[in-house]
C-alpha positions in Angstrom: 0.0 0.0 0.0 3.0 2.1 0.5 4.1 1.8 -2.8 1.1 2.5 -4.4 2.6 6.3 -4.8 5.4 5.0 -6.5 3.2 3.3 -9.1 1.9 6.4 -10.3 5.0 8.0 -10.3 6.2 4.7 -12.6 2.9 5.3 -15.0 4.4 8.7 -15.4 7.3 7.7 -16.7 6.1 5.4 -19.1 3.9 8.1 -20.4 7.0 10.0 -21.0 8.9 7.3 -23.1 5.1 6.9 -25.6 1.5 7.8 -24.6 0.7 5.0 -26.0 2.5 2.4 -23.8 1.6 4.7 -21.0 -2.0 4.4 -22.0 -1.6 0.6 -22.5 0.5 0.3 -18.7 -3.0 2.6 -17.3 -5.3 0.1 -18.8 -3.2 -3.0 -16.9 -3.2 -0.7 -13.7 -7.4 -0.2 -14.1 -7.8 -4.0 -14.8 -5.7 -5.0 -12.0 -7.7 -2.6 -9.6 -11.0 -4.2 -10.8 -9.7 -7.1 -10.5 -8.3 -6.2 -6.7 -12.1 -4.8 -6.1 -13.7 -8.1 -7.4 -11.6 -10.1 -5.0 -12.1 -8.1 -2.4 -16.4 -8.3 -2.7 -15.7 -12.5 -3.2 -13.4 -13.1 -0.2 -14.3 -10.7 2.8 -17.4 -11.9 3.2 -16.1 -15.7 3.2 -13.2 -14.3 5.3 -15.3 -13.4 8.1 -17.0 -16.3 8.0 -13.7 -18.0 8.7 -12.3 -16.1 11.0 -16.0 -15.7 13.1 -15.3 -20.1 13.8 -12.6 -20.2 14.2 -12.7 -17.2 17.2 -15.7 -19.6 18.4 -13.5 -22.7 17.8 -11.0 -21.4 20.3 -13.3 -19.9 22.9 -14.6 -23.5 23.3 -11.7 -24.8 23.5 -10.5 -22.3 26.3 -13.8 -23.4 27.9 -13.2 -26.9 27.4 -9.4 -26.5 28.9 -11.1 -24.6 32.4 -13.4 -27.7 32.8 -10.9 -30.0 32.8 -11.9 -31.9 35.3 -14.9 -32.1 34.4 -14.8 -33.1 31.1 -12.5 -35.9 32.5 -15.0 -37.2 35.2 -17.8 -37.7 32.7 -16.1 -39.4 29.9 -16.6 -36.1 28.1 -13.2 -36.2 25.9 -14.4 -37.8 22.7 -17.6 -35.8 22.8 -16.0 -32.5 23.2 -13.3 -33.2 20.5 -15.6 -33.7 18.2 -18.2 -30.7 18.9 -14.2 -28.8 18.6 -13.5 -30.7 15.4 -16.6 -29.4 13.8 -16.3 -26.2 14.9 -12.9 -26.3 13.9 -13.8 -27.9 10.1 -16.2 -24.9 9.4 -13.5 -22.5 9.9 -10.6 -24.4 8.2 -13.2 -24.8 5.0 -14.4 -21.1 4.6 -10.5 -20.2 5.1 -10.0 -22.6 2.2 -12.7 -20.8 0.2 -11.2 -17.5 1.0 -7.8 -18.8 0.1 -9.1 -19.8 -3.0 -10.6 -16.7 -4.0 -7.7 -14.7 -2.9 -5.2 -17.1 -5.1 -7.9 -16.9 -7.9 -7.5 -12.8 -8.3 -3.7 -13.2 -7.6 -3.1 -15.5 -10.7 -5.2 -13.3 -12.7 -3.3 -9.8 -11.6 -0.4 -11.7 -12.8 -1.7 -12.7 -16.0 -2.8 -8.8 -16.5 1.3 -8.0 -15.7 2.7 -10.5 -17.8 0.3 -9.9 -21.0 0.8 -6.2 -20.4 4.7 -6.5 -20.5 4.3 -8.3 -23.5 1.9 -6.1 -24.8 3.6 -2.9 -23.8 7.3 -4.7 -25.7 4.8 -5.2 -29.2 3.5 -1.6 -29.4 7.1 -0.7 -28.8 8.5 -2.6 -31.4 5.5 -1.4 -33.3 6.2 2.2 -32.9 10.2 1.9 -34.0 9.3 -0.3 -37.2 6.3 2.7 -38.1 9.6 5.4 -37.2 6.9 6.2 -34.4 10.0 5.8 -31.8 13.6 5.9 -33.5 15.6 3.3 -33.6 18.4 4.2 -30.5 14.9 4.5 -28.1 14.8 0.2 -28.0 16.7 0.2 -25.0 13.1 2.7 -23.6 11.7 -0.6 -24.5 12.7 -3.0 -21.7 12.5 -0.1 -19.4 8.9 1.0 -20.4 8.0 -2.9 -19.7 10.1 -3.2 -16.4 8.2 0.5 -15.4 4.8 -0.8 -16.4 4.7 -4.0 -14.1 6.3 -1.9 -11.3 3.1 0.5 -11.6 0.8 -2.3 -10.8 2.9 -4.5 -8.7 1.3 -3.4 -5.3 -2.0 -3.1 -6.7 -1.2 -6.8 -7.0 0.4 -7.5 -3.3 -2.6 -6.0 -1.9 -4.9 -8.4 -3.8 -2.0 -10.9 -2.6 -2.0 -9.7 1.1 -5.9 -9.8 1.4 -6.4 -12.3 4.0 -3.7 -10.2 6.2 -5.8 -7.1 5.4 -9.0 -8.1 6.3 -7.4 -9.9 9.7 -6.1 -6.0 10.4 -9.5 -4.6 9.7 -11.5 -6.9 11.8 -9.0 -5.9 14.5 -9.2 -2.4 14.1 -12.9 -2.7 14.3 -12.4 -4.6 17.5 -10.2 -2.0 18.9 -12.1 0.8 17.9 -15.3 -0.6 19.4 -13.3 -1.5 22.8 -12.5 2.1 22.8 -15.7 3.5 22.1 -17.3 1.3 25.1 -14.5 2.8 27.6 -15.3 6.5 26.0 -18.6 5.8 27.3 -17.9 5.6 30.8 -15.1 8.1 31.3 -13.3 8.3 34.7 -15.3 9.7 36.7 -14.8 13.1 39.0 -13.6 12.8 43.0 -16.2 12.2 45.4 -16.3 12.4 49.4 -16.4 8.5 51.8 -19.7 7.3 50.9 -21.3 6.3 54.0 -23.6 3.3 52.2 -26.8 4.7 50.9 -28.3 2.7 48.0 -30.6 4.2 45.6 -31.7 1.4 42.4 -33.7 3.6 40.3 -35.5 2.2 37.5 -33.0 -0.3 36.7 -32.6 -1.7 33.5 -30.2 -4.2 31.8 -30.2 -6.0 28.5 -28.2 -8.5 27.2 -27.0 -8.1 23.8 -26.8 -12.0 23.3 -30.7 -12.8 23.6 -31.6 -9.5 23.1 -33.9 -9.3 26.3 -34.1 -7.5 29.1 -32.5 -9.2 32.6 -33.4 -6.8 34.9 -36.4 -4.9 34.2 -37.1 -1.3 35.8 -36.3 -2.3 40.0 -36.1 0.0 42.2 -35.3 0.2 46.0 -33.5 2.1 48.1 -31.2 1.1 51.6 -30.4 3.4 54.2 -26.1 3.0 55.4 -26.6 0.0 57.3 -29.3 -1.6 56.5 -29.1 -5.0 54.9 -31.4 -6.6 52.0 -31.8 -10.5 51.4 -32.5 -11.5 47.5 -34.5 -14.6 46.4 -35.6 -16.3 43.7 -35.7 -18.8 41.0 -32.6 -19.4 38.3 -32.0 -16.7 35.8 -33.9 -14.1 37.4 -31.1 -11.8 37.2 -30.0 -11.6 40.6 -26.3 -12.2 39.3 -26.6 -9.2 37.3 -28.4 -7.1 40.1 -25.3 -7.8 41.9 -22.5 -6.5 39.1 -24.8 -4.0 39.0 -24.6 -2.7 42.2 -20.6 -2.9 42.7 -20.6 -1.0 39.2 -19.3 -4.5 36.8 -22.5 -3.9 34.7 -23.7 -0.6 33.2 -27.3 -0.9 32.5 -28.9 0.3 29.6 -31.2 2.0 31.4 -31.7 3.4 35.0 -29.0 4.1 37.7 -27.5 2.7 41.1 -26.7 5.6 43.2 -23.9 5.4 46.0 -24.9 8.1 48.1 -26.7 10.1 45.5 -23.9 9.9 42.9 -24.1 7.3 40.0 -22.1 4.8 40.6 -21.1 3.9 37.1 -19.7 7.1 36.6 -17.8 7.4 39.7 -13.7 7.0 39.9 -13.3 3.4 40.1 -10.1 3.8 41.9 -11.2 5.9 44.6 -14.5 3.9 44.9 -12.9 0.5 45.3 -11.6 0.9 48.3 -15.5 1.3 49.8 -16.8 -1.8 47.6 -16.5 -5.5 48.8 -18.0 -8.1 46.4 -17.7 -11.9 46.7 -18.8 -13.3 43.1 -21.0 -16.3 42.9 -17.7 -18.0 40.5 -14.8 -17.0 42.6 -12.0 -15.9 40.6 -8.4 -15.9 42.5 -5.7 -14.5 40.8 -1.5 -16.1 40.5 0.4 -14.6 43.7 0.0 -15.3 47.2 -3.2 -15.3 49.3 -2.2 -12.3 50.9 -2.1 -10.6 48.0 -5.6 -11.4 46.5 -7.3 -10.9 49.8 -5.3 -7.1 49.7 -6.6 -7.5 46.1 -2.6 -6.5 44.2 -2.2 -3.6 46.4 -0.3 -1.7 48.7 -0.2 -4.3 51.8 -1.9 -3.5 54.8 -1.0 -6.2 57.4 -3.1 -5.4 59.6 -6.1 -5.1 57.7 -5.3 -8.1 55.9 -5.2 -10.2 59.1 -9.0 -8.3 59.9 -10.1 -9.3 56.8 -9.0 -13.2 57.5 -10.5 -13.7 61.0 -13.6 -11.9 60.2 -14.3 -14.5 57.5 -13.1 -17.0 59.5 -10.2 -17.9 57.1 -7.6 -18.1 60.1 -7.7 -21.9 60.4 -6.8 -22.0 56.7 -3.9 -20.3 56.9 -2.8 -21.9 60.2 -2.0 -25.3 58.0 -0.2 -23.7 55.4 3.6 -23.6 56.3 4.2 -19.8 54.3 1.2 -18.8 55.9 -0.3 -15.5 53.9 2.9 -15.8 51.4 1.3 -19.2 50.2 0.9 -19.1 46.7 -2.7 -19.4 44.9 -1.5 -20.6 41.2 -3.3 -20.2 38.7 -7.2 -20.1 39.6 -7.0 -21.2 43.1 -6.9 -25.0 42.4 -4.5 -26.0 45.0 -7.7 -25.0 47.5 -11.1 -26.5 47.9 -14.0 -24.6 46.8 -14.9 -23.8 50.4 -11.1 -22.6 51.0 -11.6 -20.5 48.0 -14.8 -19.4 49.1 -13.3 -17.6 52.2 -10.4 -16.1 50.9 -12.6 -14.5 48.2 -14.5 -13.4 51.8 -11.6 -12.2 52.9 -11.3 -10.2 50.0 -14.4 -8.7 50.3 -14.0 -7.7 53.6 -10.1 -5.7 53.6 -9.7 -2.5 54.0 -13.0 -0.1 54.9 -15.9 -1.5 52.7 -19.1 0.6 53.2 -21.1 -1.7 50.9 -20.9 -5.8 50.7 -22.5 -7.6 47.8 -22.4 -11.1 48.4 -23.3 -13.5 45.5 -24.3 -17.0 46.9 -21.8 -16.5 49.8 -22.3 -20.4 50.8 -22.4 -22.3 47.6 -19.5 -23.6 48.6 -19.1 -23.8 52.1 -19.7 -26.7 54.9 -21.6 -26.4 58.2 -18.8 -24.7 59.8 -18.2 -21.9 56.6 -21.8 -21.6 57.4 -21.4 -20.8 60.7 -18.8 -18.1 60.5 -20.6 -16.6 57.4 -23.6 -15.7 59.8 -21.3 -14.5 62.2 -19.9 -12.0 59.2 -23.4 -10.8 58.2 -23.8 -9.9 62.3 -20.5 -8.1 62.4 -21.0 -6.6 59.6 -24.8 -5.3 60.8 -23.2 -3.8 64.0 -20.8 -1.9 61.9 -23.4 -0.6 60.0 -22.0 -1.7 57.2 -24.7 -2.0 53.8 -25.2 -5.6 53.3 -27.0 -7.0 49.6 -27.0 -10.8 50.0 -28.3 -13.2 47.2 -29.1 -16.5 48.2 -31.5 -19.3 48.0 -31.1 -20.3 52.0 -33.9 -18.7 54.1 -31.1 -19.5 57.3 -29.3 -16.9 55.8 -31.7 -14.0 55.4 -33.3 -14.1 59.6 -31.4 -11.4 60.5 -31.6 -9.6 57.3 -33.9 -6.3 57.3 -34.8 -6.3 54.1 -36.3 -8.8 51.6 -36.8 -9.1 47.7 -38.4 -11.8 45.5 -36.8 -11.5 41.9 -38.7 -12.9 39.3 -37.9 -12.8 35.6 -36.0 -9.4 36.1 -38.6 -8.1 37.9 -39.2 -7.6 42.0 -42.5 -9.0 42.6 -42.3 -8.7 46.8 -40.3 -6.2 48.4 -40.1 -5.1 52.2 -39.2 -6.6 55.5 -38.0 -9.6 56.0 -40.7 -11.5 58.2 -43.7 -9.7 56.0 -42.0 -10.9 53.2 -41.5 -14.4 54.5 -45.2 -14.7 56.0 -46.3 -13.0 52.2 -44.5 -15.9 50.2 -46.3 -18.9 53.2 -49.6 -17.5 53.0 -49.3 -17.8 49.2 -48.1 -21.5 49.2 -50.6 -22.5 51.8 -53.4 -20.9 49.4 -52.0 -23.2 46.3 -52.0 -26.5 48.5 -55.6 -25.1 49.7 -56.4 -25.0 46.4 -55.1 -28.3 44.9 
């Protein structure tokens, strides 16, 4: 593409030594960049084709490769290789398509060089046997034909370099998209210790996969302090409501205010700090435990070793010879899903939180994890510390003051806890009254 300038200075030239030859190098040039534009409406659609399985080849793979274990277990290997290997066929054929396309217009550009070198030597000889061009200009000859394919050699290498092209233009697409989702959310301005006031208002998300709506216009509000229990069935969006609330997901519509001030528009660095969230997948990250529970920042010893005995995680670290210096790996998977479970407690709890999401807190724990996880929710209610919990364990919500039934993205009971409770009985003990 860079030489493309230099082809037209070439064309020039060959002008110079007879308009005709020029004339005859221009028409190559045209037919070549036809030929470039044909190519290019054949292969980019079959291109992206190729390159859209084989992305979705990979990404099952990479999803294959972090359920090892499972896949293992179940006798899932043969299966799975062969749900890869079609996903993996699809792409290798449209590549194959593309390829040929691209080869076709290659071998074509190169026929339109070589018959217009030849065609470009005739007229030449042509001209000097007419007394058109005298007889000392033959050596003009060779250079007019060696000017002429140089004018539409990179016309040709583009066509040649197509599949590289289009690979740079889906990226650029990609890149220019990432950057216009961060553009959206700019950092946001410095704002005062929030003291834990929750205002949902109107909250809406949609999901650009199924094109629905998850959460669906909810709106409640918590006083600093005050503590709200979430129920309901799968896929109600109570996931989302959570991401939602520690600023992970930016609805489409609607806002989560932090003490009056959006929260997806507030600094992200200064509002961490103030934010625990325990995930319902918990994600640990290669260092040591210390580390992820001071979540990769300055170390605060003594706020690290808060964080561990509030969540209990003390008797943990008591069996592990380098103590908090005991590396995670990659994921966690030297620890059980309970172990991992508290130190992702842990890591909701350092530092000064003034707001606690907690996602399914005791998927993973055992009677014992269960224990100290009712002690945290105390603590953290005489510290008057916001508490959202989502679970599907009434033992967990008694001393919650709050409650709110989520169903299909929508809260269909909201208020405190023992209404709530004797709202969702009376209603059961009507259905078996009326079976």
């Amino acid at each position: 593409m860079l030489d493309t300038p230099f082809g037209l200075f070439f064309l020039i030239l060959v002008f110079a030594i007879h308009p005709v030859m020029g004339l005859m190098s221009l028409l190559g040039a045209i037919t070549t960049l036809v030929v470039g534009l044909i190519t290019e409406n054949r292969v980019r659609p079959t291109m992206n084709r190729s390159i859209a399985a084989y992305n979705e080849a990979q990404e099952f793979l990479e999803a294959s490769g972090r359920n090892a274990a499972s896949v293992k277990a179940m006798r899932m290997i043969d299966n799975v290789e062969s749900i890869w290997f079609d996903k993996q066929s699809k792409h290798l054929k449209w590549q194959a398509q593309a390829s040929l396309g691209q080869a076709l217009g290659s071998g074509i550009s190169k026929f339109v060089i070589q018959t217009q070198g030849s065609l470009i030597l005739g007229i030449g000889v042509f001209l000097t046997i007419t007394g058109l061009l005298p007889p000392e200009a033959g050596a003009y000859l060779i250079v007019a034909k060696i000017l002429g394919g140089l004018a539409v050699r990179p016309i040709m290498q583009v066509i040649g370099s197509w599949k590289q092209i289009l690979f740079a233009h889906n990226a650029y697409k990609s890149l220019n998209e990432l950057l216009r989702i961060q553009s959206i959310h700019p950092k946001g301005m410095p704002l005062p210790s929030p003291s834990g006031q929750i205002d949902v208002i109107g909250l809406v998300v949609h999901s650009e996969a199924t094109k629905t709506d998850i959460l669906r216009g909810l709106d409640f509000s918590l006083t600093p302090g005050e503590s709200l229990g979430v129920m309901g069935p799968s896929g109600s969006g109570k996931s989302t409501l959570a991401r939602c609330l520690v600023g992970g997901v930016y609805p489409a519509h609607g806002t989560v205010r932090l003490d009056g001030a959006n929260i997806a528009k507030w600094n992200k660095d200064e509002l961490g700090p103030f934010i625990g969230y325990l995930p319902q997948d918990i994600q640990l990250f290669d260092g040591s435990i210390g580390e992820n529970i001071a979540r990769f920042g300055e170390r605060n010893e003594i706020a690290i070793n808060h964080a561990v005995e509030l969540a209990g995680l003390e008797p943990v670290i008591a069996q592990l010879p380098q103590g908090l210096d005991t590396q995670v790996g990659d994921g966690g998977a030297r620890f059980s899903g309970g172990e991992r479970q508290l130190i992702g407690l842990a890591r909701a709890l350092y530092g000064n939180p003034k707001l606690v999401v907690l996602d399914e807190p005791n998927a993973n724990l055992d009677i014992r994890g269960e224990k100290v996880l009712q002690q945290v929710i105390d603590r953290l209610k005489t510290e008057h510390i916001t508490l959202i919990i989502i679970t599907h364990k009434r033992s967990l919500i008694n001393n919650i003051d709050k409650l709110a039934i989520l169903v299909d993205g929508r809260i269909k009971l909201l208020g405190p806890t023992t209404s709530v409770l004797e709202q969702i009985e009376k209603r059961q003990m009507g259905k078996k009254a009326n079976q």
